[in-house]
N, C-alpha and C positions, 0 to 999 in steps of 0.2 A: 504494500500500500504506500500513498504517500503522504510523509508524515510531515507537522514544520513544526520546530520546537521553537518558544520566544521567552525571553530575558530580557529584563530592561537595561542591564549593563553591558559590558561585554570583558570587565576585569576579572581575575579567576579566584572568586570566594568560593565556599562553597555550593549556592545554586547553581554555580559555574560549573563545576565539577562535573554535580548528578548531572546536568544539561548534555555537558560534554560527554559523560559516560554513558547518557542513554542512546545520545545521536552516532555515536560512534557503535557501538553494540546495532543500533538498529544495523545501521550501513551493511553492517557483519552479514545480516539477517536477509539482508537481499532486499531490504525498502527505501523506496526513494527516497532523501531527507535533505532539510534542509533548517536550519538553524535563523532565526530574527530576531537580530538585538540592536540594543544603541549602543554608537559608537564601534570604534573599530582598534579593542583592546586585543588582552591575551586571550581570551579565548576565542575568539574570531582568530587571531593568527593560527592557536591548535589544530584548530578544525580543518580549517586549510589544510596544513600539515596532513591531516588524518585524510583530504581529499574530500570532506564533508562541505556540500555550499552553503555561505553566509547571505543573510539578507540585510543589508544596515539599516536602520530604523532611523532617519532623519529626524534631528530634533526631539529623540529619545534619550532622557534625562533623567537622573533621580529626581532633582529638584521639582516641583510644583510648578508650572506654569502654562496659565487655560489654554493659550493661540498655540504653545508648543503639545502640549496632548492633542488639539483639536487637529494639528496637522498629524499628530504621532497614528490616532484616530482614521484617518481619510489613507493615511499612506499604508495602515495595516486593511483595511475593509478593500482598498483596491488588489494589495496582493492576495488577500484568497481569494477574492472573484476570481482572479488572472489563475492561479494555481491550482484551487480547487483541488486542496489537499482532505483524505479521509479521516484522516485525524489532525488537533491542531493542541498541542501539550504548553501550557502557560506556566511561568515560570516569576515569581516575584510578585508585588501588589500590582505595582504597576500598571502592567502588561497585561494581568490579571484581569486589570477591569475590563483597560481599554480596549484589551484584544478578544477577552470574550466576547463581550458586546458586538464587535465587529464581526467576531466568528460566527455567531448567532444569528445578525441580519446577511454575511453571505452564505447562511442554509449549510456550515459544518458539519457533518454529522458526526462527529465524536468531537467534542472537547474536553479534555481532563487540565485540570488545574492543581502543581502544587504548592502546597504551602511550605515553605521554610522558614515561618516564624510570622509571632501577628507582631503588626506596628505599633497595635495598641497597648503592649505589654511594657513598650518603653517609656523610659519617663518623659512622658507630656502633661501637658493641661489637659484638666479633667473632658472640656469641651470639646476637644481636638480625637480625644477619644471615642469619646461617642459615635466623632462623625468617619473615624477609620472603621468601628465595629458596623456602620451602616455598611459601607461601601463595601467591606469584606463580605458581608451577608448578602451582597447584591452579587458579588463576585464569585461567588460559590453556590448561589442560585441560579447561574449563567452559564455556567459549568455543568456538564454531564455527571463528574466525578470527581472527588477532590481529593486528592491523595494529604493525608500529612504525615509526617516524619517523625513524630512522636503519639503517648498516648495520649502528653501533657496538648498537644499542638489541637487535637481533636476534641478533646474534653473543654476547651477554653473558647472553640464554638457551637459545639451543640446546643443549637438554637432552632427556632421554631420553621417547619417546613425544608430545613437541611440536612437535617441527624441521618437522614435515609444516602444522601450523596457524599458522605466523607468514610473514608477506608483508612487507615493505619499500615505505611510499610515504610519501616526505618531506614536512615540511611546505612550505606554497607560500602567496605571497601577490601580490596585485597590487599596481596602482602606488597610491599615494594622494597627495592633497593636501596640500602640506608651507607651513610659514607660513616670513613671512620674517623672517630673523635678528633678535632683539632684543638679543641679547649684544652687548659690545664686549669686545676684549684676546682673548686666548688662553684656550679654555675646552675642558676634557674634559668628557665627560660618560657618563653610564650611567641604564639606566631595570630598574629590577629589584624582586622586592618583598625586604623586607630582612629575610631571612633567613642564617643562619649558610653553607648551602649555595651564599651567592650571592658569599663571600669579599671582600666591601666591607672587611672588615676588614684586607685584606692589598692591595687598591687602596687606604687610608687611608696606609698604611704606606709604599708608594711614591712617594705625592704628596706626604708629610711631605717626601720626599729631595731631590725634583722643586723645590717651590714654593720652598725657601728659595732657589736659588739660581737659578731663573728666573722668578720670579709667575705669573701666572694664576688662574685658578677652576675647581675642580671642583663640576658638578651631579651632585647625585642624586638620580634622580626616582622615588618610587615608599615604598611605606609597609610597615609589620611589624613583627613583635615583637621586632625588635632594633635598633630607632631610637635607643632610648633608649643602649643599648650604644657604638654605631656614635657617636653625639655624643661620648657622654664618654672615648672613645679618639680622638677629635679635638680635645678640648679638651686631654688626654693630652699628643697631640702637639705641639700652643700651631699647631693649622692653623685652628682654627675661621673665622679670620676671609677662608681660602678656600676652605672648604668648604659649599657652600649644600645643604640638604637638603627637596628641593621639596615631600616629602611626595609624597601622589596628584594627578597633572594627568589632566584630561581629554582626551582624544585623545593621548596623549605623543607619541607618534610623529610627529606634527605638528609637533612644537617641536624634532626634529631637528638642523638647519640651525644652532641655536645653539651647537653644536661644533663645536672643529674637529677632534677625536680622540673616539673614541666607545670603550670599556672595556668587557668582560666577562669578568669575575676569576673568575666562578666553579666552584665544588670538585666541580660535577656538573651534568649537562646530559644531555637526549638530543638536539634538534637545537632550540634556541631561534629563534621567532618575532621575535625582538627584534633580533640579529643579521642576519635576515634584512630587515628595516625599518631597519637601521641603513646597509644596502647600496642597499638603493631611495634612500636620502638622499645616497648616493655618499662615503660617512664612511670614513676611513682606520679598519680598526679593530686593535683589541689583544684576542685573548680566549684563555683558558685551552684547552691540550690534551685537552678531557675531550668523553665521549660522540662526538655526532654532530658536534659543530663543525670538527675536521680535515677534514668531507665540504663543508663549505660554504666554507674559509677554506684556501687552501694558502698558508704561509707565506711571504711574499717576494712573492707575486705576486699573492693579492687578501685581504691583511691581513699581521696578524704573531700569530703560535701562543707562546704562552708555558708554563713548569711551572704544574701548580696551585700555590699555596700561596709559590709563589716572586716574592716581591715585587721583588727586585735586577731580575728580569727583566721585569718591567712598567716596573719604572724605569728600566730601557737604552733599552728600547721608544719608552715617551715622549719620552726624549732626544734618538732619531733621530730621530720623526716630527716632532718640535717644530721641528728644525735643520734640515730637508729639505719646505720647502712641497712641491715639486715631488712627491716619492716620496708626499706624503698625497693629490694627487691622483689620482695614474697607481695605486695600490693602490683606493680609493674607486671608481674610472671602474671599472678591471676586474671590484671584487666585482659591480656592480652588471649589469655583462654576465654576469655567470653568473647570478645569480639570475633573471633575465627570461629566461634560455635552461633553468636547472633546476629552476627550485621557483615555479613560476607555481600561485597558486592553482586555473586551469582544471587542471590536472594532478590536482591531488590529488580534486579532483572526480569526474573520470570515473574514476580507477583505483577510488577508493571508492565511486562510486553500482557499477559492475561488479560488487564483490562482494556488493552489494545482492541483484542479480537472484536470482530463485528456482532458475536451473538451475545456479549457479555452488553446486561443491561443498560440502559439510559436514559435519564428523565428530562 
């Protein structure tokens, strides 16, 4: 069949990833495909690579802006008329709305939508909430089917007239190629992009506490519009000179192995890719109570769960895994047996090419 997968960005977060990983496997599969995002970042370049075609989304943008969605709108409703693909898989809020809606008036007959996380869980104004949880519940009303990545991600909309259209299939990854350690001394680490939602600022705050009276280095790998932020509350703290901020690496996940504690602080999640690669690397980890991460991490036995926003408790954390080689093992070994028995990327494959099929229901 032919399929067109859309993302509102084209940078390689995690949406990125499942997006790439499914359009690529489809390819595998013998279906025609074809990928629609904004902008013409790294995954647009992968795909390429992979030989999979890009469709660029003019004027597709995180940001809010009516004349740029109203063209993002016109420019998506004209290519599936022109393409008149049998399925059309939506990928972010975004895209979400604007492309359902578009898929729906050019007569779609499959669209699945996934969620990788609600907007409304971030810290906003109360008001600004509300009107994401409409638009979401219009989003997923326009939708055939709605996949979400956790059970937390599904449970936070079962709402009236939708419960019937939302399904549960975790994200899943295989093993990859990891390099070998280049760090030396005691080093934490986190790969995120740097965002307010991803709480660096409240892992600076605990390693302020951490570093003065045991050393080491924190990395942090990954780029955004609050670098700039994130430095000068590190210079704030007089840590600059152990805190490394690697910017964007290539492959990250690779560079793994150069921690010995791996951190995810932050203030909203539905079940993070990063986490999951941070387990294939057998990494003791530390990450916040939020969304789907309690389904992957049960505290004590393959990592340790912390409050969001509660820095004292990232810095207990570190404490004990710092003073307990042994316990960063035997947490590391474990996570890493659950993710090879639950979130294998062949899994998330079959359950999602399944709802592909033509006879598998649609409302």
């Amino acid at each position: 069949m032919k399929i067109i997968y859309g993302i509102t960005k084209s940078n390689f977060g995690g949406a990125q990833r499942y997006v790439f990983d499914l359009a690529t496997e489809a390819k595998k599969k013998g279906h025609e495909v074809a990928v629609m995002c904004g902008g013409d970042g790294i995954l647009a370049e992968k795909l390429r690579e992979a030989s999979v075609r890009v469709i660029s989304i003019p004027n597709m943008k995180r940001e809010i802006s009516l004349l740029d969605e109203l063209r993002s709108f016109h420019f998506i409703f004209r290519t599936l008329m022109e393409e008149r693909p049998a399925l059309f898989h939506t990928n972010s809020s975004k895209i979400g709305g604007i492309g359902n809606l578009a898929a729906r008036l050019a007569g779609v007959k499959k669209i699945i939508f996934t969620a990788h996380g609600w907007a409304f869980n971030e810290p906003r104004p109360w008001r600004q909430k509300i009107l994401i949880k409409f638009f979401t519940w219009m989003t997923i009303v326009l939708a055939h089917k709605t996949i979400c990545v956790s059970e937390k991600t599904r449970e936070d909309v079962s709402w009236i007239f939708i419960k019937n259209k939302l399904t549960v299939i975790h994200n899943g990854i295989k093993e990859f190629e990891l390099k070998k350690r280049e760090t030396t001394g005691f080093t934490v680490g986190t790969i995120a992009e740097l965002h307010r939602v991803k709480g660096l600022d409240i892992l600076l705050l605990a390693w302020s506490e951490f570093v003065k009276k045991r050393g080491g280095k924190l990395v942090i790998i990954g780029e955004g519009e609050e670098r700039e932020n994130l430095e000068n509350k590190a210079n704030l703290l007089d840590i600059l000179d152990s805190v490394e901020f690697k910017g964007r690496v290539e492959n990250a996940r690779e560079h793994l192995k150069d921690f010995d504690i791996f951190v995810l602080s932050s203030r909203s999640e539905a079940l993070p890719y990063v986490l999951l690669e941070a387990g294939m690397a057998e990494l003791p980890v530390i990450a916040t109570r939020v969304g789907g991460i309690p389904e992957i991490v049960e505290s004590g036995t393959t990592g340790i769960l912390v409050t969001p926003e509660n820095h004292q408790e990232i810095l207990s954390s570190l404490i004990l895994l710092y003073e307990d080689e042994s316990l960063r093992k035997r947490l590391g070994s474990e996570l890493k047996k659950k993710i090879l028995e639950d979130f294998s990327k062949e899994k998330v494959v079959e359950k999602t090419f399944n709802l592909y099929l033509p006879d598998s229901r649609t409302l």
